[in-house]
C-alpha positions as a printed NumPy array, in Angstrom:
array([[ 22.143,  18.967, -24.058],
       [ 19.913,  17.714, -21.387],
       [ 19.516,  14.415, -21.279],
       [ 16.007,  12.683, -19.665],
       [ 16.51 ,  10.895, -15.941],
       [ 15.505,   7.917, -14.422],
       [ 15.526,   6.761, -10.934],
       [ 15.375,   3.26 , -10.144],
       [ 14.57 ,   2.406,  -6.291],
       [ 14.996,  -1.474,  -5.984],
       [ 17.759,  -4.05 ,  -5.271],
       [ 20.913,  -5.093,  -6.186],
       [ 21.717,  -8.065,  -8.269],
       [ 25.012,  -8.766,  -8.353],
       [ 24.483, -11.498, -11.484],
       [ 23.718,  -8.215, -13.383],
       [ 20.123,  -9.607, -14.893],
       [ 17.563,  -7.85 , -13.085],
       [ 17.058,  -5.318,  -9.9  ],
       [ 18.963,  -1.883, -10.414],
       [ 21.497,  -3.649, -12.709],
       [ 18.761,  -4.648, -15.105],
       [ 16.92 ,  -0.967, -14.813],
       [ 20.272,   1.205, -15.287],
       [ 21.368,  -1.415, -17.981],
       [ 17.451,  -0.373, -19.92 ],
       [ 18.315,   2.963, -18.846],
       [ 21.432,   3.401, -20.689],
       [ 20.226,   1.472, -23.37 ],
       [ 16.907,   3.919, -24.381],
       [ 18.933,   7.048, -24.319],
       [ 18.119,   7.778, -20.385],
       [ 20.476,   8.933, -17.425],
       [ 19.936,   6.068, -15.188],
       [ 20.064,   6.148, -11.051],
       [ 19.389,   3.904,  -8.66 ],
       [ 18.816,   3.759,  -4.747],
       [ 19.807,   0.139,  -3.611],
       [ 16.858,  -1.176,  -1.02 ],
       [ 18.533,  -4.211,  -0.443],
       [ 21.883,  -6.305,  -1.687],
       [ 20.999,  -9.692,  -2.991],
       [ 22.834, -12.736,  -3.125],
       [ 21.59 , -14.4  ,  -6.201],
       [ 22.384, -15.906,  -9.604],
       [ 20.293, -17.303, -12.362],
       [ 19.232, -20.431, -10.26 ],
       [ 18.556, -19.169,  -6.87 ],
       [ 18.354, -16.337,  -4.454],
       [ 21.008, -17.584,  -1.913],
       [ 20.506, -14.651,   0.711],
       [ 18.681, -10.828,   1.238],
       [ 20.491,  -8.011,   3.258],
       [ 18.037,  -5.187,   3.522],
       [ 19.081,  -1.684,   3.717],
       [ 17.875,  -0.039,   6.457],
       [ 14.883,   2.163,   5.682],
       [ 16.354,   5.52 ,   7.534],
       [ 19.097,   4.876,   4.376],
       [ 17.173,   4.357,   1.893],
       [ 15.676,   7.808,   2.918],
       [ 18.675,   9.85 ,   2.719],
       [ 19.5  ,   7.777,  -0.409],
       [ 16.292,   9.247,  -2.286],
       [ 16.84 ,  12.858,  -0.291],
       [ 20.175,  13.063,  -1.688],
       [ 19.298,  12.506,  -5.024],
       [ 16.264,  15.109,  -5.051],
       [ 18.581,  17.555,  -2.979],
       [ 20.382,  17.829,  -6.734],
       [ 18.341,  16.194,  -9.335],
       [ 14.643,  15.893,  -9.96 ],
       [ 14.355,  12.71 , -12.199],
       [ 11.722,  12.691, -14.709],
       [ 11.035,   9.377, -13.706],
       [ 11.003,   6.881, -11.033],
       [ 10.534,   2.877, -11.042],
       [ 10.096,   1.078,  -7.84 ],
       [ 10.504,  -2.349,  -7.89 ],
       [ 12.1  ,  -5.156,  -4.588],
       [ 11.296,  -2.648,  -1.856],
       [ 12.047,  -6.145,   0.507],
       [  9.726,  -4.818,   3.914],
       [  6.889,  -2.994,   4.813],
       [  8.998,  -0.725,   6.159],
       [ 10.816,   0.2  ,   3.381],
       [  7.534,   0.525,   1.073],
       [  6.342,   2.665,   4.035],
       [  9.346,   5.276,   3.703],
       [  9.378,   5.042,  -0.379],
       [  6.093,   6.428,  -0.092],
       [  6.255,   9.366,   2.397],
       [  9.488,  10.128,   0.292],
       [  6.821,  10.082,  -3.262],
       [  4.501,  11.905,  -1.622],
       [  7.155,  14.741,   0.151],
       [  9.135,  14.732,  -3.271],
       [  6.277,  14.532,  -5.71 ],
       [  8.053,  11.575,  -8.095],
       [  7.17 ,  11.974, -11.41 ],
       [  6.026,   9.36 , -13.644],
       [  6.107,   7.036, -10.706],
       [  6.531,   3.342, -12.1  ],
       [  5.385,   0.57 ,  -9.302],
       [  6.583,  -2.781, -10.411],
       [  4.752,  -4.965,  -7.629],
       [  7.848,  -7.208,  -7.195],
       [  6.992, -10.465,  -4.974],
       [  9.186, -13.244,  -6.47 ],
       [ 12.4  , -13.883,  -8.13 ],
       [ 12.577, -15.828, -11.66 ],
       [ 14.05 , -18.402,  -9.451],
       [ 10.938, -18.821,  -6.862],
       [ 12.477, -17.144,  -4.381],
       [ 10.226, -14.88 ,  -2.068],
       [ 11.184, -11.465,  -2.227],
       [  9.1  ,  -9.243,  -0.677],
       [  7.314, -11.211,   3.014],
       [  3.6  , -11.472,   2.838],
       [  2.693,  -8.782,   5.567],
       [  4.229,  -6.318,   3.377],
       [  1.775,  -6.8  ,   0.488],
       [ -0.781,  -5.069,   2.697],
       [  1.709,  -1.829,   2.712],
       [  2.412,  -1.653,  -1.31 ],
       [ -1.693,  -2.091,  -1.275],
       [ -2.01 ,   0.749,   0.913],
       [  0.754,   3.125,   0.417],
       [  2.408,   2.968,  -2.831],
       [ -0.495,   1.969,  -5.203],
       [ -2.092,   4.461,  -4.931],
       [  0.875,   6.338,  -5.8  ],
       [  1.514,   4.806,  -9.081],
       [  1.604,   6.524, -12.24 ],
       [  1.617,   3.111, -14.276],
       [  1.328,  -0.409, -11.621],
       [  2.901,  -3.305, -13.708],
       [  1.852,  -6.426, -11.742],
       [  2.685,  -9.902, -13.568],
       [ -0.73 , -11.827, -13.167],
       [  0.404, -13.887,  -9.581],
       [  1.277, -10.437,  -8.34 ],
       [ -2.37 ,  -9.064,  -9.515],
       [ -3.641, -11.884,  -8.094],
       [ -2.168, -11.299,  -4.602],
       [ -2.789,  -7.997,  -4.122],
       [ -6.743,  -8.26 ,  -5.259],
       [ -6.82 , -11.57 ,  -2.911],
       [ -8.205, -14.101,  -5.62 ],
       [ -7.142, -16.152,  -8.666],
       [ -7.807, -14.665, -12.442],
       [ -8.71 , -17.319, -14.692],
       [ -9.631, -15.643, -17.398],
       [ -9.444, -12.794, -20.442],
       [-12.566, -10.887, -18.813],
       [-10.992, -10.99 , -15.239],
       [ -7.706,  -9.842, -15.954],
       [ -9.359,  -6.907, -17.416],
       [-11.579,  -6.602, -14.139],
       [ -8.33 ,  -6.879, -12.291],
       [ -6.607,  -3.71 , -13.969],
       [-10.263,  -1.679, -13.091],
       [ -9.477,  -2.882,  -9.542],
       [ -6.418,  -1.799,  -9.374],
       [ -6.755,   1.191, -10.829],
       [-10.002,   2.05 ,  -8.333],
       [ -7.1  ,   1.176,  -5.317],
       [ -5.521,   4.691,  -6.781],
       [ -3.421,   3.871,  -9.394],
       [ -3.651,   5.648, -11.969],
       [ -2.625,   2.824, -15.092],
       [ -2.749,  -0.567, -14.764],
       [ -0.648,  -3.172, -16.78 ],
       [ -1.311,  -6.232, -15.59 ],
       [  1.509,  -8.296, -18.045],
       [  0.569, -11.569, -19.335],
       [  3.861, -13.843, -19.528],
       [  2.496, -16.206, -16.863],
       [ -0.305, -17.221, -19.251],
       [ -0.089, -20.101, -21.453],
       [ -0.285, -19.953, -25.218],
       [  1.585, -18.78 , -28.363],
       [  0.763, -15.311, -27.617],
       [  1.56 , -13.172, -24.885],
       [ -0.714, -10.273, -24.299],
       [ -0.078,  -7.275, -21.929],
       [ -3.246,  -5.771, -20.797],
       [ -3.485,  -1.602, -19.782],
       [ -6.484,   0.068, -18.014],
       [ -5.289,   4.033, -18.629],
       [ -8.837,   5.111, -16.05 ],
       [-11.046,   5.164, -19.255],
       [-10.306,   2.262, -21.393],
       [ -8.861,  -1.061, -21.882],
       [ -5.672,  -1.077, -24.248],
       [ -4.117,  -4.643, -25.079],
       [ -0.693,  -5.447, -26.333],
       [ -0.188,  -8.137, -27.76 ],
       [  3.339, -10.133, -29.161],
       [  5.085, -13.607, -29.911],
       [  5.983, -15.661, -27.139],
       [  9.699, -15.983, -27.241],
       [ 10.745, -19.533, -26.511],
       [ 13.566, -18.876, -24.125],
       [ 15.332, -19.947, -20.432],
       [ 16.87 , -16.511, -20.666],
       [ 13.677, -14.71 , -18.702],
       [ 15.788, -13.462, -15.545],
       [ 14.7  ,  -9.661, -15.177],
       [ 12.133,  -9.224, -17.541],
       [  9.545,  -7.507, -15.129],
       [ 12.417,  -5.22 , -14.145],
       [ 13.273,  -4.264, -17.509],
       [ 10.103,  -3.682, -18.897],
       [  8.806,  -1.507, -15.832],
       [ 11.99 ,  -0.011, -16.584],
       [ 11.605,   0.891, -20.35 ],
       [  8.269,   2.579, -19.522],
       [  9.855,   4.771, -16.716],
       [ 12.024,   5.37 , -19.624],
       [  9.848,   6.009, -21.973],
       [  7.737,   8.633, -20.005],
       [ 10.774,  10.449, -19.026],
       [ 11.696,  10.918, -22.788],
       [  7.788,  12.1  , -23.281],
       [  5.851,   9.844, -24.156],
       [  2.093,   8.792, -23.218],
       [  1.56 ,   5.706, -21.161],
       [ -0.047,   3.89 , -24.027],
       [  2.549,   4.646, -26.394],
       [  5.582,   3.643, -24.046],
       [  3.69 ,   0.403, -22.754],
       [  3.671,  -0.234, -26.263],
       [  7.516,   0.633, -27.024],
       [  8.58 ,  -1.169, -23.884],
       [  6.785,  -4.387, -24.901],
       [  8.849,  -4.166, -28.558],
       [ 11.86 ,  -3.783, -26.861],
       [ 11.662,  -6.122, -23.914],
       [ 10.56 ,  -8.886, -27.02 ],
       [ 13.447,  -8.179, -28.763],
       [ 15.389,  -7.915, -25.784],
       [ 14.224, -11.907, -25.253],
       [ 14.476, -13.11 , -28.502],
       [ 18.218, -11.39 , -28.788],
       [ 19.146, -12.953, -25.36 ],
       [ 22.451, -14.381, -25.433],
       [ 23.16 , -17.474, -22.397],
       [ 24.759, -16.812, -19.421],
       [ 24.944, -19.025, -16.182],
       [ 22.747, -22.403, -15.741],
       [ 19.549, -20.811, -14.965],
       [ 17.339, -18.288, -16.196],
       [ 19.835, -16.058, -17.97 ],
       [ 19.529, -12.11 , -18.804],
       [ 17.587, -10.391, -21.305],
       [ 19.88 ,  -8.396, -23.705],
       [ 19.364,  -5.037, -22.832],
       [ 21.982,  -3.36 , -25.397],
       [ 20.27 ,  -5.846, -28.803],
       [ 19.906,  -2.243, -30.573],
       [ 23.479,  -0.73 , -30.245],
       [ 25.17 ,  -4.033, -31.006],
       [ 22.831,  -3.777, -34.249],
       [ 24.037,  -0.514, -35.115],
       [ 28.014,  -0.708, -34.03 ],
       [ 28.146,  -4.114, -36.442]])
């Protein structure tokens, strides 16, 4: 029986709550083969990002070459590519492999504050792997570093994702968690129209890995089929159950849980 794949390009997190851990973790969980090319090992926890070794880009090359030597995933999620250089090479290797369902997940900053990905490297992901992107899934500070300007509104974040989109993407989720209210509402530019997702803000510290999962669940999603509307939507139902089932771990901002929906069905 063939089962659907998923390649996750992104870093390591050895507390197990977001990067590839968190992605092969969704993976697993949404009936997905889950894979993972490690861009750079973390030191981190749920309070802080204590240190960032960065794979060398040559590596991460033959990384993604091996895989597509033997398997063609029938997705792929990006998501702390750490250097320009590294964003430079996952692209060629998108463009020279043809990724399917190519999931961006602009990632900038850890839960914790921490900087992730250095400032002259936004300029690269604006360049080369936006316009790349099957689905972009900016959190609103990312959208608002990569357009250059602050969105303040309902009617701008909507403008944002037909930026975006006109940079070459070709969806545009621009997630809403960083906005204040009872409500948290996802918004999706597919090239034609606006679609919004909205859901119940889930009063929780245990938030660590949320953008990775979710970017995740849609990579997942496509790979089993789906459109881009309809997994954005399944992701966001997942990832809010995922947040309201979270169980604590550590001091900080503690995992998602990624397995709520087994545990349901083995009790």
């Amino acid at each position: 029986m063939a089962i659907p794949t998923v390649l996750s390009i992104a870093g390591s997190d050895p507390s197990g709550g977001a990067g590839i851990q968190a992605d092969l973790k969704t993976a697993s969980a949404l009936g997905a083969y889950g894979m993972a090319v490690i861009t750079a090992l973390t030191a981190q926890n749920t309070q802080t990002v204590a240190g960032v070794h960065e794979t060398p880009a040559d590596f991460v090359a033959l990384q993604i070459d091996t895989i597509f030597a033997d398997i063609t995933p029938d997705a792929v999620k990006t998501g702390m590519l750490a250097s320009a250089e590294i964003i430079e090479v996952v692209a060629a290797k998108a463009a020279e492999h043809s990724f399917r369902n190519l999931v961006v997940d602009t990632v900038m900053v850890a839960k914790s504050g921490d900087r992730l990905l250095p400032p002259d490297a936004v300029q690269a992901m604006r360049q080369k792997l936006v316009p790349l992107a099957h689905v972009l899934t900016p959190n609103l500070p990312e959208a608002e570093e990569l357009l250059g300007r602050e969105l303040r509104n309902d009617d701008e974040i909507r403008e944002a994702a037909r930026e975006l989109a006109a940079m070459g993407a070709r969806h545009v989720v621009i997630k809403g968690g960083h906005r204040e209210g009872d409500t948290v509402t996802d918004v999706l530019f597919d090239g034609e129209a606006i679609h919004e997702f909205g859901g119940p803000r889930i009063e929780t510290t245990s938030t660590h890995g949320t953008g990775c999962t979710f970017a995740s669940a849609i990579a997942t999603f496509l790979a089993r089929g789906e459109s881009v509307p309809d997994a954005v939507g399944q992701a966001k139902e997942y990832v809010t159950e995922a947040l309201r089932r979270a169980y604590r771990v550590g001091g900080g901002h503690g995992p998602v849980h990624h397995f709520w929906e087994l545990w349901d069905e083995g009790s």
